[in-house]
DOMAR-508458 format. One record per atom (N, C-alpha, C): atom name; residue in three letters; residue number from 1; x, y, z. Coordinates in steps of 0.1 Angstrom, whole numbers, padded with zeros to 4 digits. Atoms other than C-alpha are relative to their C-alpha. Layout:
<atoms>
 site code pos    c1    c2    c3
   CA  Ala NUM     X     Y     Z
...
</atoms>
This chain:
<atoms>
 site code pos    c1    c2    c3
    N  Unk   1  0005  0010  0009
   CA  Unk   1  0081 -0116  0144
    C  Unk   1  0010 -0004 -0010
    N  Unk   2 -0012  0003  0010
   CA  Unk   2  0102 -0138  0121
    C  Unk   2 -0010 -0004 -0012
    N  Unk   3  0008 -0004  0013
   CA  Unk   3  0094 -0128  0083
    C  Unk   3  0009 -0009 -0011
    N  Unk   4 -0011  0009  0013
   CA  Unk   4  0113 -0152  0053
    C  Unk   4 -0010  0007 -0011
    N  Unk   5  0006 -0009  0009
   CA  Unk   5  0108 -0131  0022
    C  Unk   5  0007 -0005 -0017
    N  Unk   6 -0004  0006  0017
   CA  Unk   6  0110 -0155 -0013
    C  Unk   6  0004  0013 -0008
    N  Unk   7 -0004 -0008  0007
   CA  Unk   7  0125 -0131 -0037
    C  Unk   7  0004  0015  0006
    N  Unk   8  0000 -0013 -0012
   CA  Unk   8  0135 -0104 -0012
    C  Unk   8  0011  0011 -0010
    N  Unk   9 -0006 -0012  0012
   CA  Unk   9  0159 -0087 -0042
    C  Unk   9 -0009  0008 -0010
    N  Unk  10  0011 -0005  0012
   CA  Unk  10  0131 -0077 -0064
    C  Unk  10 -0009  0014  0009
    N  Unk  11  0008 -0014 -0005
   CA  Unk  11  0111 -0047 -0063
    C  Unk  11 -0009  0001  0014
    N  Unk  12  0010  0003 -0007
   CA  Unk  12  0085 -0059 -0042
    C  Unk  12  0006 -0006  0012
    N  Unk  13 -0007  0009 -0009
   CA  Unk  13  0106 -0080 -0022
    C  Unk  13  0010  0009  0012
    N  Unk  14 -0012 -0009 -0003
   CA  Unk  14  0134 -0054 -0013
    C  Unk  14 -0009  0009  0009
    N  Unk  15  0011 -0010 -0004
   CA  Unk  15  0105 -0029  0000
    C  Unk  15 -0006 -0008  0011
    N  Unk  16  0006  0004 -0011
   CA  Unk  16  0090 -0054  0022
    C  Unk  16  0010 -0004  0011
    N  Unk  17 -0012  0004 -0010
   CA  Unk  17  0122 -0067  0037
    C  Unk  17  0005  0014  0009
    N  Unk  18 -0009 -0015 -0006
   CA  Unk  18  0134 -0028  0046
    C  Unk  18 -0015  0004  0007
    N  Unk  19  0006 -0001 -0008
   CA  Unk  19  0102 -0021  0060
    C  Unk  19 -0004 -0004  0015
    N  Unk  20  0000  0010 -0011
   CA  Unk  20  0101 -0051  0082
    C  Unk  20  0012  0004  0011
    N  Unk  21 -0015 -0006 -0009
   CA  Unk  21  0139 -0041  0091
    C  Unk  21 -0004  0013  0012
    N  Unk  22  0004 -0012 -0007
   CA  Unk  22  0123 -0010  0102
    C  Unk  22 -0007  0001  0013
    N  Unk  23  0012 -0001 -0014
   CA  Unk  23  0098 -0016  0125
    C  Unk  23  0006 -0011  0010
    N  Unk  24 -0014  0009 -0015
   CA  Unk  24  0126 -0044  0142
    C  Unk  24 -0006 -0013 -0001
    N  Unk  25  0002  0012  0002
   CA  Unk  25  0109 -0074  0130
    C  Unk  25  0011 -0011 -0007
    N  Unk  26 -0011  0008  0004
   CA  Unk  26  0133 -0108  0122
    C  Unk  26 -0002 -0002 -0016
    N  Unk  27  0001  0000  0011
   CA  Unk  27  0135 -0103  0086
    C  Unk  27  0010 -0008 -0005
    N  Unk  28 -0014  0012  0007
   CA  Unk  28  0155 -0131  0065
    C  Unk  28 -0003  0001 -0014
    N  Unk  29  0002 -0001  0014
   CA  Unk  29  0159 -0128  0028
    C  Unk  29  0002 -0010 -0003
    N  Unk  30  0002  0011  0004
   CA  Unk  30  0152 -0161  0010
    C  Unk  30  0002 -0001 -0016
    N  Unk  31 -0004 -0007  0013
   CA  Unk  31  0173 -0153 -0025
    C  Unk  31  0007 -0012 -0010
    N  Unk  32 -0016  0008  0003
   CA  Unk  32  0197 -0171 -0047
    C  Unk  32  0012  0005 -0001
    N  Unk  33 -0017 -0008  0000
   CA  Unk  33  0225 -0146 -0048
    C  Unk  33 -0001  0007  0018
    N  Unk  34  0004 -0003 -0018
   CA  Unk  34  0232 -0140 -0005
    C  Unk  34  0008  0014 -0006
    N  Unk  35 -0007 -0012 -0001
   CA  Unk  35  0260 -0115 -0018
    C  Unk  35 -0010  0013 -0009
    N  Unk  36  0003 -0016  0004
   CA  Unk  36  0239 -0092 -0039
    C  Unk  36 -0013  0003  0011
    N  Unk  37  0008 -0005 -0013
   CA  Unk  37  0210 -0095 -0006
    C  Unk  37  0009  0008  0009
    N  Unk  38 -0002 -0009 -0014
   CA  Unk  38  0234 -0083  0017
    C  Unk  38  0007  0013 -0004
    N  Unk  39 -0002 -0013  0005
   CA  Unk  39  0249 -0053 -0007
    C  Unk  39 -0013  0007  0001
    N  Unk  40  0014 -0011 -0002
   CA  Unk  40  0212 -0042 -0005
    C  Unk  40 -0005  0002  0010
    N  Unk  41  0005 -0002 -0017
   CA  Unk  41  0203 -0049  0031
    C  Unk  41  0013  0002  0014
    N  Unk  42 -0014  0002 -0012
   CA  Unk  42  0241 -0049  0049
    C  Unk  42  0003 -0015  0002
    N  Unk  43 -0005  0015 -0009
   CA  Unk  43  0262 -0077  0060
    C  Unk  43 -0001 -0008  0008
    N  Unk  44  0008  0012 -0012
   CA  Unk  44  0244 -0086  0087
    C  Unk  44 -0010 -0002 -0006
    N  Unk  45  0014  0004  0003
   CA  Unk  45  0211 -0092  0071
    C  Unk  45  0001 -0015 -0001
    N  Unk  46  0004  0015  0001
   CA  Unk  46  0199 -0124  0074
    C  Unk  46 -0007 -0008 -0016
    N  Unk  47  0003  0006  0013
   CA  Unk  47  0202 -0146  0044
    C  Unk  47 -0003 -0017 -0003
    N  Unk  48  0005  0013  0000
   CA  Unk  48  0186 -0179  0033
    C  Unk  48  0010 -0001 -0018
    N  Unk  49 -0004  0002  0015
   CA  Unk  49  0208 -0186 -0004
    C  Unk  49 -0006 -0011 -0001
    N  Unk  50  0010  0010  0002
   CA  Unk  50  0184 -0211 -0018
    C  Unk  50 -0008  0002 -0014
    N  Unk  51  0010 -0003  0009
   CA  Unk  51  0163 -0212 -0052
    C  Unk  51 -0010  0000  0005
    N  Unk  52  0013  0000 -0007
   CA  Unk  52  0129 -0212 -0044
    C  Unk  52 -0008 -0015  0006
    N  Unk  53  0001  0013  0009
   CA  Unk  53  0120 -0245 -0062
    C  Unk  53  0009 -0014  0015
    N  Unk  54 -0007  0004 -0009
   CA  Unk  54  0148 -0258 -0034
    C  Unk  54  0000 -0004  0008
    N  Unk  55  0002 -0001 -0011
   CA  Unk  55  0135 -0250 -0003
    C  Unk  55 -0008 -0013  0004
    N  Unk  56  0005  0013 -0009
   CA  Unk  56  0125 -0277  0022
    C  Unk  56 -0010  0002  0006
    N  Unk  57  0007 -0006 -0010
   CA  Unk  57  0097 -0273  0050
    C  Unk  57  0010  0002  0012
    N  Unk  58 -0014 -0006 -0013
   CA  Unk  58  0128 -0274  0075
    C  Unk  58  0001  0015  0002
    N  Unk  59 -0013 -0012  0000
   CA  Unk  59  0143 -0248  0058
    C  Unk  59 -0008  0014  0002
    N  Unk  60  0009 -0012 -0002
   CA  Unk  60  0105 -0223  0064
    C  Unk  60 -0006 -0004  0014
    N  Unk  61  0009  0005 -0011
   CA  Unk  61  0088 -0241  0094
    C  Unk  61  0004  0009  0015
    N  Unk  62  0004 -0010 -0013
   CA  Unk  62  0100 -0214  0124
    C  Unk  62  0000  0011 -0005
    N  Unk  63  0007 -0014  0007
   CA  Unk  63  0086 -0188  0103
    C  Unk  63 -0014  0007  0006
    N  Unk  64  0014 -0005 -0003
   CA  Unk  64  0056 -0167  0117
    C  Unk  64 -0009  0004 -0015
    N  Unk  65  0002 -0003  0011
   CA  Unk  65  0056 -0155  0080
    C  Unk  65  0010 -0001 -0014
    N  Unk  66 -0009  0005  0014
   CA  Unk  66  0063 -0166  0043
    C  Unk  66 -0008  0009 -0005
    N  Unk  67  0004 -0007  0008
   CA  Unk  67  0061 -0135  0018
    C  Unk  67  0004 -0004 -0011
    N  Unk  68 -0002  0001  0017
   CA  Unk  68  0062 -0145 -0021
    C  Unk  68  0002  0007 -0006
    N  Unk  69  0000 -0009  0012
   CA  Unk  69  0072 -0121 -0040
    C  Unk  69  0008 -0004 -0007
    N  Unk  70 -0013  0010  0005
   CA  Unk  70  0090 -0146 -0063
    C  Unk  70 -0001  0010 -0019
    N  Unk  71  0003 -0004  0008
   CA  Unk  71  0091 -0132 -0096
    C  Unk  71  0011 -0007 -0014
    N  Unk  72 -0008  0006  0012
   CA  Unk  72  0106 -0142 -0132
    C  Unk  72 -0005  0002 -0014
    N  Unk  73  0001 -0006  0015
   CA  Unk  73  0104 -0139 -0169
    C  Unk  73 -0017 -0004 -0003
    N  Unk  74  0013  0004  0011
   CA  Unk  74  0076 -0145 -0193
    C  Unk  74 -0007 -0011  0001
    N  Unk  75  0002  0018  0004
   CA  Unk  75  0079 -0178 -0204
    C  Unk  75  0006 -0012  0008
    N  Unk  76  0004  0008 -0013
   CA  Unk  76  0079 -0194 -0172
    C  Unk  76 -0007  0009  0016
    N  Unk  77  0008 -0009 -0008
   CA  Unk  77  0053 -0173 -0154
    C  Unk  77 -0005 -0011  0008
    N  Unk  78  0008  0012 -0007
   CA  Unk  78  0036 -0209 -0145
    C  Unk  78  0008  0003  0010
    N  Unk  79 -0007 -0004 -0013
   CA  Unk  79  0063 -0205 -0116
    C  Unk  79 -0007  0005  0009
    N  Unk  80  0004 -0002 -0008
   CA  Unk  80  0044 -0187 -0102
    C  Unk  80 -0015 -0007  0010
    N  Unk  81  0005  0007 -0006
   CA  Unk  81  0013 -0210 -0096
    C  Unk  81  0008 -0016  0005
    N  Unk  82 -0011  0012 -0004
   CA  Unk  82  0041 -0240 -0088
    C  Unk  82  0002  0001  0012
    N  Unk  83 -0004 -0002 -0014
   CA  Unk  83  0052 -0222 -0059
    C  Unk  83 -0007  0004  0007
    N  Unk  84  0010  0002 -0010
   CA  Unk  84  0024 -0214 -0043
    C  Unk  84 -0007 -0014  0002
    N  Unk  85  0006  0009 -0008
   CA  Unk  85  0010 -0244 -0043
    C  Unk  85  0013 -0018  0008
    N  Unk  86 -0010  0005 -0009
   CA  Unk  86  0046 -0257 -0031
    C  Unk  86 -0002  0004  0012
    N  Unk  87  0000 -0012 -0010
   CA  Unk  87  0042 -0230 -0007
    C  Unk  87 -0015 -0010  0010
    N  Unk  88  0009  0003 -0009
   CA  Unk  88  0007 -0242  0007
    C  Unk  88 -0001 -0012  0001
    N  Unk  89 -0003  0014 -0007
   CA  Unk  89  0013 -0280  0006
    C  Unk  89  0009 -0001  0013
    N  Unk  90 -0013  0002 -0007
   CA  Unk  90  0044 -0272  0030
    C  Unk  90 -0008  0007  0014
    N  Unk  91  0001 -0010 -0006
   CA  Unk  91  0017 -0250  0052
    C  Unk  91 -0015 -0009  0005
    N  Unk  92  0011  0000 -0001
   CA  Unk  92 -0014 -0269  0054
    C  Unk  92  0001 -0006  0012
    N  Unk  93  0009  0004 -0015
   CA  Unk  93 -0033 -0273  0090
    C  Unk  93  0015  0008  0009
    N  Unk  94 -0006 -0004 -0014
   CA  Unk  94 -0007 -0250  0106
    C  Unk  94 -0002  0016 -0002
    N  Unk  95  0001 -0015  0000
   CA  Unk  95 -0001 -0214  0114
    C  Unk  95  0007  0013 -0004
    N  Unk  96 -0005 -0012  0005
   CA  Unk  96  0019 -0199  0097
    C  Unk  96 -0005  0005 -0013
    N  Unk  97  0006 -0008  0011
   CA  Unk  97  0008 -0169  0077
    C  Unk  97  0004  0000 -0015
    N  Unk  98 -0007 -0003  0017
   CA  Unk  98  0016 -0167  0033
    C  Unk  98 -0004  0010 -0003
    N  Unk  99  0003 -0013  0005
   CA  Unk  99  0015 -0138  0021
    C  Unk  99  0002 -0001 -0018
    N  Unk 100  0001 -0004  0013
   CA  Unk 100  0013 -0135 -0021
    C  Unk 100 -0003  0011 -0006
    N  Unk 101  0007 -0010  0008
   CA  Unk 101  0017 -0112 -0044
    C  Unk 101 -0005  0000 -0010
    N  Unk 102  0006  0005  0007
   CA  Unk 102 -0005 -0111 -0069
    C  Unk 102  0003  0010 -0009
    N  Unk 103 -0001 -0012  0007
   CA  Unk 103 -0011 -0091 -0099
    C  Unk 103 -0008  0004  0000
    N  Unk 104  0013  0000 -0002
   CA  Unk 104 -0037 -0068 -0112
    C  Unk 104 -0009 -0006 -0007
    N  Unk 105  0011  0005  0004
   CA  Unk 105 -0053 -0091 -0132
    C  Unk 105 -0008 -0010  0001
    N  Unk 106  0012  0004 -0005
   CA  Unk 106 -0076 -0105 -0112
    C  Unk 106 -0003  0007  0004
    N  Unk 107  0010 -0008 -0001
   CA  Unk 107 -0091 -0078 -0103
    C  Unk 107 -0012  0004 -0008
    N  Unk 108  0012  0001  0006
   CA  Unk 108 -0123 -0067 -0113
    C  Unk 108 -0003  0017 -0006
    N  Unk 109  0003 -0015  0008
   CA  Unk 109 -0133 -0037 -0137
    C  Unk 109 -0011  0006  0012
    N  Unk 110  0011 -0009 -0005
   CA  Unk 110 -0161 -0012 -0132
    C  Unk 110 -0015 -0010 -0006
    N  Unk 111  0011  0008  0003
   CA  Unk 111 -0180 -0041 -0152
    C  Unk 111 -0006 -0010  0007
    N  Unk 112  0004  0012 -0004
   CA  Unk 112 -0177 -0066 -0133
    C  Unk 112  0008 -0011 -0002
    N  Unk 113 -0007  0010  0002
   CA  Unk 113 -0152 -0085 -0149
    C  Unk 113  0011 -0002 -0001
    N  Unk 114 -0012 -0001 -0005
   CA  Unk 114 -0117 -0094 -0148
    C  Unk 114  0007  0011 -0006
    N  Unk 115 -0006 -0011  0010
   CA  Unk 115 -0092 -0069 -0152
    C  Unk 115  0008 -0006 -0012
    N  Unk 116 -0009  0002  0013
   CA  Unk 116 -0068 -0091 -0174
    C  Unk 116 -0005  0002 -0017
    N  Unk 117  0005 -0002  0016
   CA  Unk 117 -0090 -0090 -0205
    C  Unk 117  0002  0016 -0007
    N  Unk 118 -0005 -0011  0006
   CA  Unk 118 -0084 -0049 -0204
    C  Unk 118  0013 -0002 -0004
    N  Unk 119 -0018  0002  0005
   CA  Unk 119 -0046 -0056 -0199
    C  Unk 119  0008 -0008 -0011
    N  Unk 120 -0002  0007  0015
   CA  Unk 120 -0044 -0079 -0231
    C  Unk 120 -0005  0011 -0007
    N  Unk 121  0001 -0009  0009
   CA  Unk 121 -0053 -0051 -0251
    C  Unk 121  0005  0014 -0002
    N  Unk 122 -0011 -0009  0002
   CA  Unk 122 -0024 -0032 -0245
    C  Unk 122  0009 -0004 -0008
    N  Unk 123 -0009  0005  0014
   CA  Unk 123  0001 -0028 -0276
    C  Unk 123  0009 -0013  0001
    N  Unk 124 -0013  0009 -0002
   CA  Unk 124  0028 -0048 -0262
    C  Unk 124 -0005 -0009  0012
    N  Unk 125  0009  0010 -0013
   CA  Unk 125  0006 -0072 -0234
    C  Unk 125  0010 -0015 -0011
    N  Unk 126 -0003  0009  0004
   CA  Unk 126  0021 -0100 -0257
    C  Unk 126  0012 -0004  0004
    N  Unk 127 -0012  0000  0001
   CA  Unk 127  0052 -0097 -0245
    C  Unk 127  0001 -0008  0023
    N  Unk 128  0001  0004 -0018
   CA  Unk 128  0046 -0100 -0204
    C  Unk 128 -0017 -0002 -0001
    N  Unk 129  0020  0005 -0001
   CA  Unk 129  0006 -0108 -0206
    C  Unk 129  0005 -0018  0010
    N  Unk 130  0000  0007 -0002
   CA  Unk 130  0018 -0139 -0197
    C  Unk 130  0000 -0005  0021
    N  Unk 131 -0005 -0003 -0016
   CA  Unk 131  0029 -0131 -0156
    C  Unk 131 -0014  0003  0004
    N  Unk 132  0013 -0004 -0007
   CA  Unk 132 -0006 -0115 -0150
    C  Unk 132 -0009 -0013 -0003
    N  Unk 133  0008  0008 -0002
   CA  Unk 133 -0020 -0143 -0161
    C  Unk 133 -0002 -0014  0002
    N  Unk 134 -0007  0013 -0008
   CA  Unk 134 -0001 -0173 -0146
    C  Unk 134 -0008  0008  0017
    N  Unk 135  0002 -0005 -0017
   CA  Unk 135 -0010 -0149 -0111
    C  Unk 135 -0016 -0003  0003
    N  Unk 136  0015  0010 -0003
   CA  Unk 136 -0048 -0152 -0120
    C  Unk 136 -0001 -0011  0004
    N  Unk 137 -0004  0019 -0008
   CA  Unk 137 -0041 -0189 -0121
    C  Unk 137  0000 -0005  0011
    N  Unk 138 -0005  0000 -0013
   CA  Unk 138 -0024 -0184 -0087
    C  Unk 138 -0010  0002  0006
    N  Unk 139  0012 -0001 -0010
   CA  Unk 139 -0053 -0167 -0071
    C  Unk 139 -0010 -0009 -0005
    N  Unk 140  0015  0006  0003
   CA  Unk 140 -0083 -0188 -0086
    C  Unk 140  0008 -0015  0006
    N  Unk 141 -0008  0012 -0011
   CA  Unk 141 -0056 -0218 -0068
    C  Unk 141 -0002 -0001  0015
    N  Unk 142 -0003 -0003 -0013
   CA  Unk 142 -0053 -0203 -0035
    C  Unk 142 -0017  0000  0005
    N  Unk 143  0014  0001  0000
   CA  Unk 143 -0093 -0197 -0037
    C  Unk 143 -0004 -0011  0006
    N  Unk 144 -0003  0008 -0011
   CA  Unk 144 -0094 -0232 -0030
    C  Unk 144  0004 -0007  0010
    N  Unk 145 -0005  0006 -0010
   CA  Unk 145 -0073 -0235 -0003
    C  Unk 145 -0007  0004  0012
    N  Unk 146  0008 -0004 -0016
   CA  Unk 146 -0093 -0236  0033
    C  Unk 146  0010 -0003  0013
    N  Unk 147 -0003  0001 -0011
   CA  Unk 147 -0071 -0249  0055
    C  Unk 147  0018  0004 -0001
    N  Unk 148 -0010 -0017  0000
   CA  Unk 148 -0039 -0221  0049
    C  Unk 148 -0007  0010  0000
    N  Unk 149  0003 -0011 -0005
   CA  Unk 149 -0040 -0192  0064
    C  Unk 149  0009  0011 -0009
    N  Unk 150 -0003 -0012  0011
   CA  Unk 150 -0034 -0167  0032
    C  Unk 150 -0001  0010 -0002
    N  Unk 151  0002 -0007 -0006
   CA  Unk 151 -0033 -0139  0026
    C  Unk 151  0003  0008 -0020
    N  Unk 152 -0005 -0007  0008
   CA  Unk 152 -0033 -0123 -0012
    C  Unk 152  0002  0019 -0003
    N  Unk 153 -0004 -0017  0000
   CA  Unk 153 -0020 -0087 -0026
    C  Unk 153 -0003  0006 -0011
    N  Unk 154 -0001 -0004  0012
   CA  Unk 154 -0028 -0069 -0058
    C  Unk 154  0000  0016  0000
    N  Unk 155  0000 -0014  0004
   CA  Unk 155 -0013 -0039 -0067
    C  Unk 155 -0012  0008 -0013
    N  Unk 156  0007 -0002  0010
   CA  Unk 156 -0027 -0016 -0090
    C  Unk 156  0006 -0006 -0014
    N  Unk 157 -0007  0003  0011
   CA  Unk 157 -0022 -0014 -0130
    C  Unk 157  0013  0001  0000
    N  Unk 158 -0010 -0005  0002
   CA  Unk 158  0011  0001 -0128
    C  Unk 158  0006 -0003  0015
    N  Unk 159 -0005  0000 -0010
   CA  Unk 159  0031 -0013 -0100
    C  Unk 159  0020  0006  0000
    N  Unk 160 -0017 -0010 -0007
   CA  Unk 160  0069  0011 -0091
    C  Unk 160  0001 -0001  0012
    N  Unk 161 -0010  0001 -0008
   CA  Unk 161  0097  0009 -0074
    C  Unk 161 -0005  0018  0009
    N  Unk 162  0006 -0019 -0012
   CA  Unk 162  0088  0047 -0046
    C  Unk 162  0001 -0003  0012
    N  Unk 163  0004 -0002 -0016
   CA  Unk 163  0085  0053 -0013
    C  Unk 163 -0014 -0001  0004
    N  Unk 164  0016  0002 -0005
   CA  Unk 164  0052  0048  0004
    C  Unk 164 -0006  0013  0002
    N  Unk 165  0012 -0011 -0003
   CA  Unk 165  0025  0071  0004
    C  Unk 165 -0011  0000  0007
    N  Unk 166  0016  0001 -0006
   CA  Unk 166 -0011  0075  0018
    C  Unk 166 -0002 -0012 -0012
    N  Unk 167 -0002  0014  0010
   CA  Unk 167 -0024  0044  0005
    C  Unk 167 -0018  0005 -0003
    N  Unk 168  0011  0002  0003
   CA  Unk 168 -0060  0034 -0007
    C  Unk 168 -0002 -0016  0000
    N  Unk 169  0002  0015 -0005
   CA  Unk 169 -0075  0000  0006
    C  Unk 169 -0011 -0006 -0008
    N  Unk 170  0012  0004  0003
   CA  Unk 170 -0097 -0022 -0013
    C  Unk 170  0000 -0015  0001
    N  Unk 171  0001  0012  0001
   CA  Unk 171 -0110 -0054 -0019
    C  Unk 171  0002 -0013 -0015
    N  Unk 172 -0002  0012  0014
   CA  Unk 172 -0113 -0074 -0054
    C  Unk 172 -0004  0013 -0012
    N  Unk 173  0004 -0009  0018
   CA  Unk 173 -0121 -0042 -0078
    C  Unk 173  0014  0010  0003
    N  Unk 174 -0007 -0005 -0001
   CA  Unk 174 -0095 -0026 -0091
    C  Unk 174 -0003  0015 -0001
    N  Unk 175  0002 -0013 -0006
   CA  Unk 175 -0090  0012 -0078
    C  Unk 175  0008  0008 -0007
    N  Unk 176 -0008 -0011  0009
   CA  Unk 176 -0081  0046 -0093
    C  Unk 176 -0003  0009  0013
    N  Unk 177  0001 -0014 -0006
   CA  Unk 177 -0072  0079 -0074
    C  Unk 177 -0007  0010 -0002
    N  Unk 178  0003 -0013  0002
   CA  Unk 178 -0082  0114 -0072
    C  Unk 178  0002  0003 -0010
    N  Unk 179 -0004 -0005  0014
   CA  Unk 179 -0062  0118 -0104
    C  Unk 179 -0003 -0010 -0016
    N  Unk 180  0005  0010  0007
   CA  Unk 180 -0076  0087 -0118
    C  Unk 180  0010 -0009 -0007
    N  Unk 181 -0012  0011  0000
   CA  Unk 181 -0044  0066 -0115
    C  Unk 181 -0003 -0011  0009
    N  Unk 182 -0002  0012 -0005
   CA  Unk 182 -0036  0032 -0107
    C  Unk 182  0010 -0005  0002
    N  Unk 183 -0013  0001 -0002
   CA  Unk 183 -0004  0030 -0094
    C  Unk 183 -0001 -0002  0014
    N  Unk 184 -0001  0004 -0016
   CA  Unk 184  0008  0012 -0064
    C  Unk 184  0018  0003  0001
    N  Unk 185 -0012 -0003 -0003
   CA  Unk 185  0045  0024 -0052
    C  Unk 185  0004 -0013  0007
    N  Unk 186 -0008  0013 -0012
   CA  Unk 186  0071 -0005 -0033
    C  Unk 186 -0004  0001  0010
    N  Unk 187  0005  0001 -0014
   CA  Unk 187  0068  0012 -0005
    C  Unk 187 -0012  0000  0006
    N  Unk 188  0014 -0002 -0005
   CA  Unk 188  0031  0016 -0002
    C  Unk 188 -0004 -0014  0001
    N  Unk 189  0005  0015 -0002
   CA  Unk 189  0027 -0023 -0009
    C  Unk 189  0004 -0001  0012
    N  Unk 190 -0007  0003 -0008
   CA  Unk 190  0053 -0026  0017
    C  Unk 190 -0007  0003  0014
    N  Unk 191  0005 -0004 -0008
   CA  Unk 191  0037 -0008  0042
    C  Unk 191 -0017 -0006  0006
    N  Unk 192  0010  0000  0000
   CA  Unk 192  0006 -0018  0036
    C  Unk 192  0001 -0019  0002
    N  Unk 193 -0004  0015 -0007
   CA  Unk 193  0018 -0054  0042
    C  Unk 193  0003 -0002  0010
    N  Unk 194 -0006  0003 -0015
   CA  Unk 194  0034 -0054  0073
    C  Unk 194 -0009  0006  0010
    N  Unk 195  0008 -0005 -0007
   CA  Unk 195  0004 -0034  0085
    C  Unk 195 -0009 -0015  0005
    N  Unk 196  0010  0008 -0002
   CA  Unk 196 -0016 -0063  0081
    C  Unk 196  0008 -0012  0011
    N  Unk 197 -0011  0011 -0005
   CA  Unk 197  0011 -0088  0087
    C  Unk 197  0000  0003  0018
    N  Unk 198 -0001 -0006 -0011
   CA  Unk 198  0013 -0068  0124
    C  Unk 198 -0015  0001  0008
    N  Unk 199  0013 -0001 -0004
   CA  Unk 199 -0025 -0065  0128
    C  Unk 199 -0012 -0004 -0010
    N  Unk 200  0008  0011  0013
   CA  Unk 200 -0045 -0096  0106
    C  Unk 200 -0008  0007  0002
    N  Unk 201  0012 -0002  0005
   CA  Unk 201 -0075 -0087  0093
    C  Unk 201 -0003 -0008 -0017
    N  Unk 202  0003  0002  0009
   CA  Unk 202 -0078 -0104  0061
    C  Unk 202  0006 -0021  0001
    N  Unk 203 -0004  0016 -0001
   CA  Unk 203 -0077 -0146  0064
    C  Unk 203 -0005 -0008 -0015
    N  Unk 204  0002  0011  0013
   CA  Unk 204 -0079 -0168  0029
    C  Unk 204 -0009  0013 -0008
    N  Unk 205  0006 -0010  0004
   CA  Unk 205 -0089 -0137  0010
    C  Unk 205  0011  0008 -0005
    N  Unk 206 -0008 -0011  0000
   CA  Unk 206 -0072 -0109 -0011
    C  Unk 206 -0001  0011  0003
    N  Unk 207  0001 -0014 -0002
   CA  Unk 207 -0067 -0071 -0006
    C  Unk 207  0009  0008 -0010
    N  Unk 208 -0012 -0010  0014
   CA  Unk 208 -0053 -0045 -0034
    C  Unk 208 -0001  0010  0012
    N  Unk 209 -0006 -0009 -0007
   CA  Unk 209 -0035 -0013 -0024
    C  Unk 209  0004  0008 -0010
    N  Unk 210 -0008 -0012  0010
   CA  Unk 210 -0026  0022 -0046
    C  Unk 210  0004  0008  0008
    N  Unk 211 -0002 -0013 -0006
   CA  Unk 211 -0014  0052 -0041
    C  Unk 211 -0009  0007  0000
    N  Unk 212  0010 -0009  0001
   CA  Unk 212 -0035  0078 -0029
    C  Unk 212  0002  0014 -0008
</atoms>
């Protein structure tokens, strides 16, 4: 399957692209720096050098799948609802899959209601509050899209760079462990992506993922 992976240098990005590598799927990194992609993935890796903002439909259209994991500062978090709905104007009435990552604050407490309003009342939420809640944006966007085939992600609270673990699957509430964590690892997203990506189950809808 051929996979184009917006932001494939980043935490999230890097983890899905090596996974993909792994199981022998055509993985292309879709970056702006090709030389620090292929210090991370080898010289042969397949590279798209391109901003995001840049890209054409040419330059995604024999894609089976477009992963987002686009990421960036603070104070232009909007970016991230920009490019999705670049992303699904370039996609509508066909078949190929998007995949987004999201954050966790759309998820949903034990109340009922979003998680970002806990995550603002962390000391320093002033500082990045703004990323979790451009990504709401993003999902309450994608919500109305019907005719893309989507596919959202939300880690837990604490998403790290790790190796994959036993995972924990859910749907719109956000999940704690055995030890009453909420931590989702790279590679657990990663895994837990390409699982789906390999064997759909989830169409215009999201799915969170922690460690177990």
């Amino acid at each position: 399957m051929r996979i184009g992976i917006i932001g494939a240098t980043g935490n999230a990005g890097s983890a899905i692209f090596k996974e993909g590598q792994q199981r022998g799927h055509d993985v292309v990194a879709i970056v702006r720096n090709a030389a620090k992609a292929k210090e991370q993935f080898g010289e042969k890796s397949s590279v798209i050098e391109k901003d995001a903002f840049s890209l054409s439909h040419s330059d995604l259209q024999d894609f089976d799948v477009i992963v987002d994991a686009f990421a960036t500062s603070p104070d232009q978090a909007y970016l991230h609802v920009d490019l999705a709905a670049k992303l699904v104007a370039f996609f509508r009435e066909q078949s190929t899959r998007l995949f987004f990552i999201l954050g966790a604050g759309s998820l949903l407490n034990e109340q009922g209601e979003r998680n970002i309003n806990d995550l603002k009342k962390a000391p320093d939420s002033e500082s990045w509050i703004a990323i979790p809640e451009n990504q709401l944006d993003e999902y309450v966007f994608l919500q109305t899209v019907k005719n893309v085939d989507w596919v959202g992600v939300s880690p837990g609270n604490l998403f790290q760079e790790g190796a994959a673990v036993p995972a924990i699957l859910g749907k719109d509430h956000l999940l704690f462990n055995g030890q009453n964590q909420s931590v989702t690892s790279s590679g657990t997203l990663a895994k837990a992506i390409l699982d789906e990506i390999e064997t759909p189950q989830q169409h215009n809808t999201r799915f969170t993922v922690i460690d177990a």
